[in-house]
N, C-alpha and C positions, 0 to 999 in steps of 0.2 A: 285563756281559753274559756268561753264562753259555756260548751259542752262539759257534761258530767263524764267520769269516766265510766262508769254503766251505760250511759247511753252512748258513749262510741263501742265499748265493746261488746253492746247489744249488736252496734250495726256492723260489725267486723265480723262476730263469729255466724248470723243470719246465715250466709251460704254457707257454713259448714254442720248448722244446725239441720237445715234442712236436708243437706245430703245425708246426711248421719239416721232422720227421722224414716226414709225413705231404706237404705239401706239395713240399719237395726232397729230395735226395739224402739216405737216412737213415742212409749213414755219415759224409757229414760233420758231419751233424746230430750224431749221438753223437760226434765228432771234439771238436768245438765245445763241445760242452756237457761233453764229459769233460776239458776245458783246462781246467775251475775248478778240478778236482781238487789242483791244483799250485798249493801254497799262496805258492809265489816267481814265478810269473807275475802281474805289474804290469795285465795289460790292457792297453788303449788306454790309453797317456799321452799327455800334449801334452809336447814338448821345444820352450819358447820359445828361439827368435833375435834377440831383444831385450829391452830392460827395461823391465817395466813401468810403473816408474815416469816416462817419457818417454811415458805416454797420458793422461797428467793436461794435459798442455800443450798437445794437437793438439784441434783443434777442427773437426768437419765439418760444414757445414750445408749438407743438400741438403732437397730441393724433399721435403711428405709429399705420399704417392704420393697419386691420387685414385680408387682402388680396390684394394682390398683383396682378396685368392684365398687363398683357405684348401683341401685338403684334408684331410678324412674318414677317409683313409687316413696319415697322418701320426698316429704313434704317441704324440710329442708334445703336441701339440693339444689342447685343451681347452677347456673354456665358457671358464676365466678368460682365458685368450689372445685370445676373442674378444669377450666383453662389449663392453671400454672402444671397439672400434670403430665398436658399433653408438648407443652411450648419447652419442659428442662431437657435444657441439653445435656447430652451423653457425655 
């Protein structure tokens, strides 16, 4: 890969930058989006307090819900996420 990864994830987060600057605060906006800059900023990590390998052995089994609430607004979200909900059969 010829690209930095600053500089794709300059060009990825752009339109959310922009929306962001428009909707809130447009200096933390550019605050925010100028932290990519700094190619030894991690981001959001997860720092685990346990070992994974002890979630092989726990086993949960609760009740599936009997409805299902999705929003729209959930950046997430997608068809795939919601298909297999509406296709199980009874």
């Amino acid at each position: 890969m010829s690209e930095s990864r600053v500089h794709l994830q300059r060009l990825w987060s752009e339109v959310s930058y922009r929306m962001q600057s428009l909707r809130d605060n447009p200096e933390c906006a550019k605050e925010e989006y100028d932290q990519i800059l700094d190619a030894m900023n991690p981001g959001i990590t997860a720092k685990l307090t346990f070992d994974l390998s002890e979630l092989d052995r726990i086993q949960i089994s609760l009740p599936k819900p009997k409805v299902f609430i999705f929003s729209f607004n959930d950046q997430t979200l997608n068809i795939t996420n919601i298909i297999p909900f509406f296709l199980k059969k009874k």
